[in-house]
C-alpha positions in Angstrom: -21.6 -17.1 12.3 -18.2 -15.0 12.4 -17.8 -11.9 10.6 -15.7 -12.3 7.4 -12.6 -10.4 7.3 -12.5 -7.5 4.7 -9.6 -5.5 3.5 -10.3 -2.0 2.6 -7.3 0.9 1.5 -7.3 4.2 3.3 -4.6 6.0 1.7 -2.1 5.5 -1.1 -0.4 6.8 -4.0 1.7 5.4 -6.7 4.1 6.4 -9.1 3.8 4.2 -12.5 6.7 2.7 -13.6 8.7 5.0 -16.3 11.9 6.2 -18.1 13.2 2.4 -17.0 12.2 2.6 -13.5 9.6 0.1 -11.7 7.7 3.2 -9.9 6.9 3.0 -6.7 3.8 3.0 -4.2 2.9 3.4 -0.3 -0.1 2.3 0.8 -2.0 1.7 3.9 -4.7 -1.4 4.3 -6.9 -1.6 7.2 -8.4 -5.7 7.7 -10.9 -5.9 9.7 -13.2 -8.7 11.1 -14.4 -10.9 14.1 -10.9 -11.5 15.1 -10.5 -7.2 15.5 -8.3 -5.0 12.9 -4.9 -5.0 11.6 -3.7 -2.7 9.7 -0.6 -2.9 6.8 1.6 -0.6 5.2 1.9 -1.8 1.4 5.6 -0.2 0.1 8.2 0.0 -2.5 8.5 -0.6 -6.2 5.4 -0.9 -7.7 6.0 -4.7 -9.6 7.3 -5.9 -5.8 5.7 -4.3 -3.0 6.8 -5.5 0.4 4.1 -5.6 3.0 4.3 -4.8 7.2 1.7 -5.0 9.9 1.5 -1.8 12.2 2.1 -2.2 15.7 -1.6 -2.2 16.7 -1.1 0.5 18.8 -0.6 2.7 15.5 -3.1 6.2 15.5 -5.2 5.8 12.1 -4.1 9.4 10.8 -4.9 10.0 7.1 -3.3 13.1 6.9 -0.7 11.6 8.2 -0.6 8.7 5.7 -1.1 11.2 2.6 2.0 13.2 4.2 4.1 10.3 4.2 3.0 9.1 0.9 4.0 12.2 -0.7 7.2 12.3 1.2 8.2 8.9 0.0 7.0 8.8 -3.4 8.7 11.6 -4.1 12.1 9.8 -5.1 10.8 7.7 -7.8 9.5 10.8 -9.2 12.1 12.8 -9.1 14.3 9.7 -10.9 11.8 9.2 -13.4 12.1 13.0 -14.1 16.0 12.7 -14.5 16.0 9.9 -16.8 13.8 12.1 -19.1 10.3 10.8 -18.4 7.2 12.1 -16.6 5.6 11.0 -13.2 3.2 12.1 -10.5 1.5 10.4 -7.3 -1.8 9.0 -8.6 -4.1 6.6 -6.3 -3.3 3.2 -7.0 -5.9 0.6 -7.8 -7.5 -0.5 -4.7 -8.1 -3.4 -5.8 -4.8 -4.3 -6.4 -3.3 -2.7 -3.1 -5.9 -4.8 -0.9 -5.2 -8.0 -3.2 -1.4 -7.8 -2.8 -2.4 -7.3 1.3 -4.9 -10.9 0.8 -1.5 -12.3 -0.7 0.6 -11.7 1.9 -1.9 -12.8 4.8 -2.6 -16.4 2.5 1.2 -16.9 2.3 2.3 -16.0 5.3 -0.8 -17.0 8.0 -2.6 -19.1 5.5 -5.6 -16.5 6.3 -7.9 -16.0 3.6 -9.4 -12.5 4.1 -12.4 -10.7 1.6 
């Protein structure tokens, strides 16, 4: 019997929405199972992220990936600051991150993943 395929967040942050702005998130999903891994990159405002698939030959670094969060969340912040509000990075629901990754595989490969 095959392997089921299970999606599993290794690093992320998001910035909630605030002060009028959507927030944002970066997040990085690893889907694994009898067919090998894949691994996404889960980005942008936080009501409508859009999701990629690494080039397989991508190094797993999660430093790297916490870097690059903080790097790119760092905008949304600094807008929700402006417009008088207060943000920070928090670690989004993995759940949600690893649900919005299911989504995208159903729609676009019609693979249903765990």
């Amino acid at each position: 019997m095959a392997k089921a395929a299970k999606a599993r967040m290794l690093a992320g942050g998001i910035v909630e929405p605030g002060a009028g702005t959507s927030g944002a998130v970066l997040a990085y999903v690893a889907v694994s199972g009898a067919r090998g891994s894949r691994l996404f990159r889960v980005a942008g405002p936080a009501n409508a992220p859009q999701i990629h698939e690494l080039a397989s030959e991508t190094t797993v670094d999660l430093g790297r990936f916490d870097r690059e969060t903080e790097s790119e969340l760092r905008p949304a912040i600094d807008e929700i600051v402006k417009l008088g509000g207060m943000a920070a990075i928090a670690k989004p629901s993995p759940e949600w991150v690893c649900a919005e990754v299911r989504a995208f595989l159903k729609r676009t490969e019609g693979i249903e993943i765990g």
